[in-house]
C-alpha positions, 0 to 999 in steps of 0.5 A: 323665510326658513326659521332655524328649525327648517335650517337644521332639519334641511342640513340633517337631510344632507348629511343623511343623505351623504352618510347613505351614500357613502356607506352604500360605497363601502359596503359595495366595496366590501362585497366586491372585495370579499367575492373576487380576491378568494376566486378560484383559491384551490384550483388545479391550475393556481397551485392550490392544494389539488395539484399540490399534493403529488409534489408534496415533500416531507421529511421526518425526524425520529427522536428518542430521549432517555432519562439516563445521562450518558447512554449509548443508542445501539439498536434503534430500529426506524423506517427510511426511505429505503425500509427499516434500518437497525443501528449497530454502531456506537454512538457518542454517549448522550440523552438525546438520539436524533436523526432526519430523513426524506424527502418522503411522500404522502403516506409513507408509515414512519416508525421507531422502536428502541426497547432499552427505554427511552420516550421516541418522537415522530416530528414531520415537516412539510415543504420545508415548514416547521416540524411538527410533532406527530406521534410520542410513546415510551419505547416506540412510535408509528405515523403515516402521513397524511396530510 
């Protein structure tokens, strides 16, 4: 006849023994999982970052804030995707001057300068993301992109 005791010990078994197996399930699924859902992330042929670079499109927005409230911006110079342009005309006055260009490429230098005072931003955005603030000075700012 089993006593209590043996009763317990043989239950304790089989649940370690269905514990065991269980968590050897799990941990093979978790392996599994891990290795075979990132296979092949950044290849060529998947759309991955090494054929994507070269279809890449950017777009900058240049802006130039001044402490003054209402100020005329004559004379922003700032690359375009046609070179550098000069404003001349009179603009509506305000404290913020903003304007967008692109698409551009990889590596295109963006660059600002107005010498009448004023902080100049480089903000850039990728593929239709979000701008990103690259580069800040008093009077001018550079950025090539590069990523």
């Amino acid at each position: 006849m089993i006593g209590r005791e043996d009763n317990k010990e043989i239950i304790n078994l089989k649940i370690y023994s269905i514990m065991k197996k269980i968590l050897s399930v799990l941990l093979i699924s978790l392996l599994t999982f891990t290795f075979t859902s990132c296979e092949g992330f950044n290849t060529p042929n998947n759309g991955g970052s090494t054929s994507q670079n070269s279809q890449d499109e950017y777009y900058v927005k240049y802006s130039i804030t001044t402490t003054r409230q209402y100020h005329y911006f004559r004379g922003v110079t700032y690359a375009d995707i046609n070179g550098m342009i000069t404003t001349k005309e009179k603009d509506s006055p305000s404290r913020v001057w903003t304007i967008t260009v692109g698409p551009v490429k990889k590596g295109f230098r963006a660059s600002i300068q107005y010498n009448e005072g004023g902080t100049c931003q480089i903000e850039v955005s990728k593929n239709n993301g979000p701008f990103v603030l690259k580069a800040e000075g008093k009077n001018s700012a550079s950025y090539t992109i590069d990523f």
